[in-house]
C-alpha positions in Angstrom: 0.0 0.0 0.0 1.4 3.4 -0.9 1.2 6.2 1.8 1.0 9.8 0.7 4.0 11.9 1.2 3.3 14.2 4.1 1.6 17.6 3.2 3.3 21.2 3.9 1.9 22.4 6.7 2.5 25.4 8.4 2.2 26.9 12.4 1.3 30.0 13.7 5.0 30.8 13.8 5.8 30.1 10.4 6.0 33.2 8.3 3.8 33.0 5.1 4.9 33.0 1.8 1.3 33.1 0.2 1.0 36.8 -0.3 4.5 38.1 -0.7 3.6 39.7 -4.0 2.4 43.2 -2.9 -1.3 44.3 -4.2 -2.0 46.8 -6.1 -3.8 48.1 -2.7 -1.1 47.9 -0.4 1.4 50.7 -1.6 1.0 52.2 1.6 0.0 50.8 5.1 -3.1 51.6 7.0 -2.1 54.3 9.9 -5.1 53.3 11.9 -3.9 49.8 12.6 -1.6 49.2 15.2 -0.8 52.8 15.7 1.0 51.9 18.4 2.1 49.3 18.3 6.0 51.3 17.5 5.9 53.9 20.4 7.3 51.9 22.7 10.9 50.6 22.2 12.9 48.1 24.9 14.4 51.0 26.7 12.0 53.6 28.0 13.0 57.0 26.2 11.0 60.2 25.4 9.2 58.2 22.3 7.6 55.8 24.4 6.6 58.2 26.8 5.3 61.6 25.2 4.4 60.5 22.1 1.2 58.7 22.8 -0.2 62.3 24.1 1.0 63.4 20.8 -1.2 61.4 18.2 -5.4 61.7 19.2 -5.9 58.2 20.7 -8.9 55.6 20.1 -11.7 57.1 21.9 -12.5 54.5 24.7 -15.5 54.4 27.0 -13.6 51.2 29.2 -12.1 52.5 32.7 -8.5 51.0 33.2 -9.2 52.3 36.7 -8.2 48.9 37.9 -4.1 49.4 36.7 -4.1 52.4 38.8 -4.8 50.6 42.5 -1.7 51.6 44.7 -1.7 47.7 46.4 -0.5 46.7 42.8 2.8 48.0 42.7 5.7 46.6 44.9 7.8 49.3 47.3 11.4 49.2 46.0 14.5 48.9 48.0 18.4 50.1 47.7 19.6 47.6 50.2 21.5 45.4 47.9 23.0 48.7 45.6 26.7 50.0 46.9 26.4 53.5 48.6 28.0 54.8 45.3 25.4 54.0 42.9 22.2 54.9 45.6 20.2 57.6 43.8 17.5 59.3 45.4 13.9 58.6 44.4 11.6 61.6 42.9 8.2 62.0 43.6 5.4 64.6 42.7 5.7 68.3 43.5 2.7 70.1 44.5 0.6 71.1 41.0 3.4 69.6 38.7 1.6 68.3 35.8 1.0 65.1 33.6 3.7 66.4 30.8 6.3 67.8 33.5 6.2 64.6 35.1 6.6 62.7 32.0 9.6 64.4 31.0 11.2 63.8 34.2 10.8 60.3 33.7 11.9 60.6 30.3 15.1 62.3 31.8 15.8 59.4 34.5 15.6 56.6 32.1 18.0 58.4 29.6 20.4 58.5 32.1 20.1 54.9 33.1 18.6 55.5 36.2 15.7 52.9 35.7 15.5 52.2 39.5 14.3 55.3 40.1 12.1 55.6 36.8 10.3 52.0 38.2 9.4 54.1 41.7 8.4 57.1 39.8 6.4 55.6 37.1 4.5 53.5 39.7 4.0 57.2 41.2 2.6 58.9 38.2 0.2 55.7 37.9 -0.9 55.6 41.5 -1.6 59.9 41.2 -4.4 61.9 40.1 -2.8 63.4 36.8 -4.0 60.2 34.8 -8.0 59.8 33.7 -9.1 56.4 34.0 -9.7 55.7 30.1 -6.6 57.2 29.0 -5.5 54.3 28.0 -2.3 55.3 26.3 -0.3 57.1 29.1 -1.4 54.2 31.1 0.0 51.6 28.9 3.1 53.3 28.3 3.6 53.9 31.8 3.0 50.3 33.0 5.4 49.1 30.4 8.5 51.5 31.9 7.5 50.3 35.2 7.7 46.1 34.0 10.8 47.0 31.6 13.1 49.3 34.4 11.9 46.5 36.7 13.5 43.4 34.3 16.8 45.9 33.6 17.5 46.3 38.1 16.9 42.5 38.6 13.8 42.6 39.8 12.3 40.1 37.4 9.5 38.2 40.3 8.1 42.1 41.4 7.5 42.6 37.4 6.1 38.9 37.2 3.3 39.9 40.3 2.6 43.4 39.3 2.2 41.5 35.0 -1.1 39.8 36.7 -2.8 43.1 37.2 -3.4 43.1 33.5 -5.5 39.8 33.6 -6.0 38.3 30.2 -4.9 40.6 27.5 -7.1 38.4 25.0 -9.7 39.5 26.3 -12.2 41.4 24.0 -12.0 44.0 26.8 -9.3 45.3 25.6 -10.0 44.9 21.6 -12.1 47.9 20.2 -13.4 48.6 16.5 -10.1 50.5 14.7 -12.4 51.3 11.6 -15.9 53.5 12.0 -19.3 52.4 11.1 -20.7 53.1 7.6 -23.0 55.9 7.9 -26.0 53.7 5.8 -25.4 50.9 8.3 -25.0 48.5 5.0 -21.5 47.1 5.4 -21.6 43.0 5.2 -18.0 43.4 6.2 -17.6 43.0 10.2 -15.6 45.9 11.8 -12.0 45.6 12.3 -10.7 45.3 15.9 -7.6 46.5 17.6 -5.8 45.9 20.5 -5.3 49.0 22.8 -2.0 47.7 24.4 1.1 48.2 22.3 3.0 45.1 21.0 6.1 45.8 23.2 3.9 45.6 26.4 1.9 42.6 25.2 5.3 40.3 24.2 6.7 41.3 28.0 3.6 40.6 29.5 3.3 36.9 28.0 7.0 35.7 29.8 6.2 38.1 33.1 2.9 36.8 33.4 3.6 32.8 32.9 6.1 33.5 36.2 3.9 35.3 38.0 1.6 33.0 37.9 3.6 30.1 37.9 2.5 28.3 34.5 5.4 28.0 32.1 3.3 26.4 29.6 1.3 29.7 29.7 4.0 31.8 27.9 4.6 29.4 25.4 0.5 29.6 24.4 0.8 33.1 24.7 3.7 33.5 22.1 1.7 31.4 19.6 -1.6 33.4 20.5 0.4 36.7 19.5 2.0 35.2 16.2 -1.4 34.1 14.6 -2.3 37.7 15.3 1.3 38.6 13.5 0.3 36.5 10.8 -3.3 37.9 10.0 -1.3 40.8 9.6 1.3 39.7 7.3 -1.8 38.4 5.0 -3.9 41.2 5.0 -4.7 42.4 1.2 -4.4 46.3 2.2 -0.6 45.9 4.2 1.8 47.5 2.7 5.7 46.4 2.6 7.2 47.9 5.1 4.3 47.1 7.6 4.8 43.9 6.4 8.1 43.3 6.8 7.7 44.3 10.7 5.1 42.1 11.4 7.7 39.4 9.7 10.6 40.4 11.9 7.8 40.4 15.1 6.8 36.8 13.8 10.6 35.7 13.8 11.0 37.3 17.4 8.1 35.5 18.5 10.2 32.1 17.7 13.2 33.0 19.3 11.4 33.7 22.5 9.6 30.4 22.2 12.9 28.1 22.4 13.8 30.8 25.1 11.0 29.9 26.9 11.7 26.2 26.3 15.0 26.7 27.5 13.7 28.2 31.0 11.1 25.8 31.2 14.1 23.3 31.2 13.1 21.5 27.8 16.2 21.4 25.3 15.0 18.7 23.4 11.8 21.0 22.5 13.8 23.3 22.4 16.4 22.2 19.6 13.4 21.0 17.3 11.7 24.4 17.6 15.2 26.0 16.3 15.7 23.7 13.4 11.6 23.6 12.2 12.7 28.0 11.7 12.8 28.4 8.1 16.2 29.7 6.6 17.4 32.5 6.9 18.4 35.1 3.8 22.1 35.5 2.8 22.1 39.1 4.6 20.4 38.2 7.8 23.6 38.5 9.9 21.7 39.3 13.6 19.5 36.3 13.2 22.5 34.1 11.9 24.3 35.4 15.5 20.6 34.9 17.9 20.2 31.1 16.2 23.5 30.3 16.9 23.7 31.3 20.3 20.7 29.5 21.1 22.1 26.2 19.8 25.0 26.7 22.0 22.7 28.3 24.8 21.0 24.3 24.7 24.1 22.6 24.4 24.2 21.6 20.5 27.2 22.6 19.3 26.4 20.3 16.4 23.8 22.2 14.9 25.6 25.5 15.7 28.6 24.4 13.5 26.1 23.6 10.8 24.2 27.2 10.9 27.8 29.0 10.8 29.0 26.7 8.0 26.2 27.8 5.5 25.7 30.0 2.6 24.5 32.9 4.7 27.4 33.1 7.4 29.4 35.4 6.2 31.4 38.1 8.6 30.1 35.4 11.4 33.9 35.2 12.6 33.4 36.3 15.6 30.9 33.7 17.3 34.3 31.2 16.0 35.9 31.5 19.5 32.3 30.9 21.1 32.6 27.5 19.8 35.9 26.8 20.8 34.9 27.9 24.4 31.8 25.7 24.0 34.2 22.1 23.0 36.5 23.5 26.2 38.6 24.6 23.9 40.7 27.7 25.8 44.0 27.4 24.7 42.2 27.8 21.1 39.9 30.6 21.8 42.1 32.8 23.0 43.9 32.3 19.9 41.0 33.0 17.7 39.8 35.9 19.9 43.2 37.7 19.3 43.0 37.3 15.7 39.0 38.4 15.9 40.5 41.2 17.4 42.8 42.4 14.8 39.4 42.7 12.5 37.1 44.1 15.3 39.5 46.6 16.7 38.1 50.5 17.1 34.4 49.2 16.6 31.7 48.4 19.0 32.7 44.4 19.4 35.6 45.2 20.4 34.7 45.8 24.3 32.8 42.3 24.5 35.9 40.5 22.4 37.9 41.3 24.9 36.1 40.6 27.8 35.9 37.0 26.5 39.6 37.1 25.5 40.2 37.6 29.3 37.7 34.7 30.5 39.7 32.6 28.2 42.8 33.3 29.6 41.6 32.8 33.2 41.1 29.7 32.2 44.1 28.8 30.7 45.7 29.8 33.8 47.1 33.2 32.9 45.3 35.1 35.8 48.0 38.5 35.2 47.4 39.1 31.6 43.4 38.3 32.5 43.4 40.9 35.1 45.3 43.7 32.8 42.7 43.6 30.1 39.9 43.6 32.5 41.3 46.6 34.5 42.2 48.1 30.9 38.3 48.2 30.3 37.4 49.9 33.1 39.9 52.4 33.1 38.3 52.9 29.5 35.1 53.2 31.1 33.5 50.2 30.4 31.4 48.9 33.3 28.7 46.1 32.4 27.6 44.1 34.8 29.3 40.5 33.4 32.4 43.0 32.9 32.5 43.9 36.7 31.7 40.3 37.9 34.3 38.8 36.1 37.2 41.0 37.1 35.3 40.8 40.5 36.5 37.0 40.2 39.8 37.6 39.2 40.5 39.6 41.9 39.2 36.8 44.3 41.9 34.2 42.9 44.5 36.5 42.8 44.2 38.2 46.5 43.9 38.1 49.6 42.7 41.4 49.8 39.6 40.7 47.4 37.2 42.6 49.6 39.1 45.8 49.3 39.6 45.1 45.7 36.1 44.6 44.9 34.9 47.8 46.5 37.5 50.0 45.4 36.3 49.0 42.3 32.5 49.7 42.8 34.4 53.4 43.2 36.4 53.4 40.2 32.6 52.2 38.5 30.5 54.8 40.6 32.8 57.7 38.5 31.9 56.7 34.9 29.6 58.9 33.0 25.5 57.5 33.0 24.4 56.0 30.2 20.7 55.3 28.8 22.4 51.5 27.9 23.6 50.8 31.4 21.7 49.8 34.6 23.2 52.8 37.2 22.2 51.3 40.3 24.2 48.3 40.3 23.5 45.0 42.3 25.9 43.6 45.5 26.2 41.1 43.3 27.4 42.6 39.8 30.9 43.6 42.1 30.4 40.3 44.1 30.5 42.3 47.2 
């Protein structure tokens, strides 16, 4: 008996191909749908917090009075930051209004202060400048709070303050993005939108499956939000560039899924969910570099090897030493790093090359050189938190005087300039004090 070869089939994380060919209709993108859904980028900044005020919102008759309760959001502490990196926490002047406060919150986050902007934006929430159905401010406040709360470490508070927002599939907080036809004669049903921005609903998925303690809950969530990203991708009307974002949201979506299956503690799901990804184009460089530090993330070096031998791995040289470091391979890597180097030097990688150039050597034994190129980063002001807790661990095999080391150091730290990029007030832990 012959058996029918297996159809094509395709899952809500699969990027269709169907309607690649533009229409005639879809030179330009609808600017009701999803307006937005691009306010709001991963670090707060003046975008994601004036501009919704900027653009006339949805009118909404729902009250969102129930994001605003005071007992939702967590007091914050400074206990575990080093004196040098405490900053003082703003709150509302008398009569200081909805914009002025806004901007101060813009200011705070753009100088990486995103302790501080968590406690303030949970302050301009819990205040009487905000009307209960302005949906907008509210939104892009509540995503600061959860984001500034991920960057500080405080991942749990974010996951318990996430279930205030209940089920974001609900049609509560869907409303009808085109009007009415005056005649009432429309067959077609009216199109719905949801409210909360895209940014805020992808965090909300992960924050919410730990705060309520149901892994499997992300991973439904993820797939919930990509068959939304692929009605998108195959509406008649979209034009290409809308298009192409709601393909790179669709790709994002899957590498948060094996993310997830990774925390949930499930490689084997999670290497089949990275090789059932369709290929990737000959110019896609960043998701070359995110694929193949999930297959090493998981453990497959295997398949990593594979993605970095293809067609479309070009200028991939410096993810090399990553998989000499993954086979144990020191003595190798630090080889390979130095030559990286040569190509890399003067640009951005060049900070995060030679971090790992260091952890190779500490490895291989060589604890001195290690510890100069460390130190030689910091007196260059660089001061990321892996940066820190390595050298942190130098010092603590070379020394005796560690302690005295390690908070001289939190000094030297406390005296580079503020940065939007950086996390200010720095854990105990990123010095290993």
């Amino acid at each position: 008996m012959s058996t029918r070869p297996r159809s094509s089939t395709k899952g809500p994380l699969d990027i269709p191909d169907e309607l690649d060919t533009p229409s005639a209709a879809s030179t330009t993108s609808s600017g009701k749908r999803d307006s937005k859904s691009n306010v709001l980028p991963f670090y707060p900044d003046k975008d994601s917090i004036v501009s919704p005020r900027d653009n006339p919102p949805i009118q909404v008759n729902q009250s969102f009075s129930f994001l605003l309760r005071p007992e939702i959001f967590h007091p914050l502490s400074q206990l575990e930051i080093p004196l040098p990196f405490r900053s003082e926490f703003p709150s509302l002047l008398p009569g200081q209004s909805l914009d002025s406060a806004l901007l101060l919150l813009n200011d705070l986050s753009k100088s990486g202060h995103f302790l501080p902007a968590a406690h303030f934006a949970a302050t301009i929430l819990t205040s009487n400048l905000i009307a209960s159905n302005d949906y907008s401010t509210i939104f892009s406040l509540l995503y600061t709070r959860l984001t500034c709360l991920e960057l500080t470490g405080n991942t749990i508070l974010a996951a318990q303050e996430s279930k205030a927002l209940e089920d974001l599939n609900s049609v509560f907080y869907y409303v009808d993005a085109t009007p009415a036809p005056k005649d009432g004669n429309s067959e077609e049903s009216p199109e719905k939108t949801h409210l909360a921005p895209w940014p805020l609903r992808v965090v909300a998925v992960r924050l919410q499956s730990i705060g309520f303690g149901d892994s499997r809950r992300g991973i439904s969530g993820l797939y919930e939000l990509g068959l939304e990203a692929r009605k998108h991708i195959m509406r008649p009307d979209i034009g290409p560039e809308e298009k192409a974002m709601w393909k790179g949201r669709l790709a994002d979506l899957g590498l948060r899924v094996v993310n997830a299956l990774v925390e949930m503690g499930d490689l084997e799901a999670a290497r089949r969910s990275l090789a059932s990804m369709a290929p990737l184009s000959d110019d896609d460089t960043r998701g070359l570099h995110q694929r193949a530090l999930l297959h090493l993330r998981i453990g497959d070096i295997d398949s990593a090897k594979r993605l970095l031998s293809g067609p479309s791995s070009s200028s991939v040289g410096i993810l090399d030493p990553l998989l000499r470091m993954a086979e144990g391979r020191f003595d190798d890597a630090v080889a390979d790093w130095n030559g990286v180097l040569k190509t890399y030097s003067g640009t951005d990688d060049e900070v995060l090359i030679k971090q790992n150039l260091a952890v190779c050597l500490l490895y291989v034994g060589n604890l001195k050189q290690s510890r100069e190129i460390l130190e030689s980063l910091i007196d260059n002001h660089s001061s990321f938190q892996s940066l820190t807790f390595n050298l942190a661990t130098v010092y603590e095999l070379c020394s005796e005087n560690s302690g005295a080391l390690k908070l001289a150091l939190a000094e030297r730290v406390s005296r580079h300039p503020q940065s939007e990029h950086l996390n200010w007030e720095r854990p105990n832990g990123a010095f290993k004090i």
